[in-house]
C-alpha positions in Angstrom: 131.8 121.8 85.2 132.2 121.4 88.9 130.3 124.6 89.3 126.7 122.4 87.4 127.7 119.4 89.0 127.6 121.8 92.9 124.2 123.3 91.2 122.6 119.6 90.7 123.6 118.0 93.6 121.8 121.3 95.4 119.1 121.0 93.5 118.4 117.2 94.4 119.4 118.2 98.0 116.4 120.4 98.0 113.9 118.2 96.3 114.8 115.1 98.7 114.0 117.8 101.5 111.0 118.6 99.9 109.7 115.5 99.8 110.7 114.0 103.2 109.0 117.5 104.0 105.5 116.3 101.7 105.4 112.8 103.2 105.4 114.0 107.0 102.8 116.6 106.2 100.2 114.3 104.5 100.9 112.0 107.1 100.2 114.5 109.5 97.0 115.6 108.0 95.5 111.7 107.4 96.2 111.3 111.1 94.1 114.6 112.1 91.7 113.3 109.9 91.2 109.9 110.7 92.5 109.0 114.9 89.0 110.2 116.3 87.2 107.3 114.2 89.5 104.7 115.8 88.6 103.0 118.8 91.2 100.3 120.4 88.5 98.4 122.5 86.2 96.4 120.9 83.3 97.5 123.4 83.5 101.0 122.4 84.0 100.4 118.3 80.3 101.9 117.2 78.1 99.7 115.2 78.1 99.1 111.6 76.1 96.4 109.1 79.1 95.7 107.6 83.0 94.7 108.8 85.7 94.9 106.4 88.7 92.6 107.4 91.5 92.9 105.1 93.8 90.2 104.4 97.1 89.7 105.4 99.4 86.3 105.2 98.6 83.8 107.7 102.1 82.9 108.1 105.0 84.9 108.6 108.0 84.4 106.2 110.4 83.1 109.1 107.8 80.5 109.9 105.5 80.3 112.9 101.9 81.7 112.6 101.4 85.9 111.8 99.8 87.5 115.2 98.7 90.3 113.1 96.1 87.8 110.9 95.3 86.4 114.2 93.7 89.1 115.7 92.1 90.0 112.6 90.2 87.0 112.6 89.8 87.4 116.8 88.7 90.7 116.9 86.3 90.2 113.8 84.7 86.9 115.5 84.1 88.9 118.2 82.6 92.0 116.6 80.1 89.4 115.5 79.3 88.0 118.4 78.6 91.3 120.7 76.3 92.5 117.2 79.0 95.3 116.8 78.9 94.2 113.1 76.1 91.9 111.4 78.2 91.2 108.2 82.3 90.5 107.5 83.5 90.8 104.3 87.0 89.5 103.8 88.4 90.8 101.5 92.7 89.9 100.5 94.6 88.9 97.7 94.1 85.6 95.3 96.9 85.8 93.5 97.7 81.7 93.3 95.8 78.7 94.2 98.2 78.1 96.6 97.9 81.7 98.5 94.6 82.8 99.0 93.5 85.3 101.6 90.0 85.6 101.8 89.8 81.4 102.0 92.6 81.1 104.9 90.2 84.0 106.9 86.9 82.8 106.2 88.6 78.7 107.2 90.0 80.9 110.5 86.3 82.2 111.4 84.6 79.4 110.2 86.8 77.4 113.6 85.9 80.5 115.5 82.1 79.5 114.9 81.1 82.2 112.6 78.4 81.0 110.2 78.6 81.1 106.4 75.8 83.7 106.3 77.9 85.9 108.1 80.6 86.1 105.6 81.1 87.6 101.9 84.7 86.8 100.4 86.2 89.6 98.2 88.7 87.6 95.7 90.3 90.5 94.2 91.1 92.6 97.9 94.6 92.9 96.3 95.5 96.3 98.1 93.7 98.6 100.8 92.9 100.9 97.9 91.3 97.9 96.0 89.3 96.6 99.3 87.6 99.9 100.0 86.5 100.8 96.8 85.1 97.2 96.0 83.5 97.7 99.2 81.3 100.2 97.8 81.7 99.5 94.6 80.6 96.0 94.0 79.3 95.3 97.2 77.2 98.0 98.1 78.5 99.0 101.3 77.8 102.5 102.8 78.8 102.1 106.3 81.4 100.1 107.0 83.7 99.5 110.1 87.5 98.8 108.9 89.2 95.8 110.8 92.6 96.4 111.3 96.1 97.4 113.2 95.8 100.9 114.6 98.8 101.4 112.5 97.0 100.2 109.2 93.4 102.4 109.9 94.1 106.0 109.5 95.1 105.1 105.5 92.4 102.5 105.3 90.1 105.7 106.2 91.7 108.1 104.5 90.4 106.2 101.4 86.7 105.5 102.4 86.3 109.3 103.4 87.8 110.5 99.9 84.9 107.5 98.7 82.1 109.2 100.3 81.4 106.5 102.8 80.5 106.5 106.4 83.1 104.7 107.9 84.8 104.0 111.1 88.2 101.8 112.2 88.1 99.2 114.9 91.9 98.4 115.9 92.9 95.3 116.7 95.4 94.3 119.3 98.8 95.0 117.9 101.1 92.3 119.9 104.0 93.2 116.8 106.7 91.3 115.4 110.5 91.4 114.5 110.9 94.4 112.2 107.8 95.9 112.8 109.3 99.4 111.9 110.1 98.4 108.1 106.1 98.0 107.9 105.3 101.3 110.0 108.1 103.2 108.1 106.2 101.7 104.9 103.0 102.8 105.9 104.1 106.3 106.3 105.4 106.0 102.5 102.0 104.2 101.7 100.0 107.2 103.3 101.5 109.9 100.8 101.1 107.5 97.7 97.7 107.0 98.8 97.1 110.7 97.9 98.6 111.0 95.1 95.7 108.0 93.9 92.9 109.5 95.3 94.4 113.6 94.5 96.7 113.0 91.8 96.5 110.3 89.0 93.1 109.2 89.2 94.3 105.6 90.1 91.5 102.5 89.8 91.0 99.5 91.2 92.7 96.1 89.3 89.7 94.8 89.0 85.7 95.9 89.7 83.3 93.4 87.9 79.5 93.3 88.2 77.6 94.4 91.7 77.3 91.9 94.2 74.9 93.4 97.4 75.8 91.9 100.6 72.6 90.5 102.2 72.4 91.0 106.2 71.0 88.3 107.7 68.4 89.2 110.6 
């Protein structure tokens, strides 16, 4: 008995090392793939028709306001204004009537003089996975520019490359917040379970709908 019981604990000792090893490699690799596309000054971030923002609470938990929504909606304002982008679509989660994403971003730009043209909402953002593949999807986006943390991009690519489109992430200053390693340490988890929906087990998006072309403006 205490010779099987030796035998499983090895055995899980082995598979926990092999999949601390699997994580760090595919994290590895979506890095190689993706930092080159990044650019962390907004002057240098190349040209696309259309910017996706994704949505993230506009308050923090603790209270006080989230810096990391606030230089989404910054940086994308000002993409718009030096013509890096001609389009934003916001794109978060909707889950109540009293937390809606794409609303508070498109109420934040609207203050930071961005015209209605400008913007398409995306209701049903409810993940990255879900944002980028609505993008294309029901929107008709095939070159996009991903507004984001530098943290947040490399995943956020990983996806529109597996997707076929031509895409490229813009970083946005990352000023952090109390226990910003729980969301870095996540994103390393998020990375490898990202493969495993594009690689593995074929995951889709909660919900697609009909197509919805986003009309540039001149």
């Amino acid at each position: 008995m205490l010779r099987l019981l030796k035998g499983l604990l090895k055995a899980l000792l082995v598979g926990l090392v092999l999949l601390v090893l699997g994580v760090v490699a595919i994290n590895l690799w979506v890095l190689h793939q993706t930092q080159s596309r990044i650019e962390h000054d907004v002057l240098l971030c190349r040209p696309q028709p259309v910017g996706l923002v994704f949505g993230t609470a506009q308050w923090l938990r603790a209270g006080g306001p989230n810096p990391y929504y606030r230089a989404r909606m910054e940086t994308a304002a000002e993409l718009l204004r030096l013509n890096r982008v001609q389009h934003l679509l916001l794109s978060g989660d909707n889950r109540t009537r009293y937390y809606n994403e794409p609303v508070s971003m498109w109420r934040s730009l609207r203050h930071r003089n961005v015209e209605d043209a400008h913007m398409t909402l995306d209701y049903a953002g409810f993940s990255t996975f879900d944002s980028v593949v609505r993008a294309k999807e029901v929107f008709g986006a095939k070159r996009l520019m991903l507004i984001s943390q530098a943290w947040h991009l490399p995943r956020a690519l990983f996806i529109a490359d597996a997707l076929g489109l031509d895409a490229t992430g813009c970083a946005v200053p990352d000023g952090g917040i109390a226990g910003e390693w729980r969301l870095r340490l996540r994103e390393w988890l998020a990375r490898a379970a990202t493969f495993g929906d594009l690689y593995l087990w074929g995951r889709e998006p909660y919900f697609l709908g009909p197509l919805e072309p986003i009309q540039l403006s001149p």
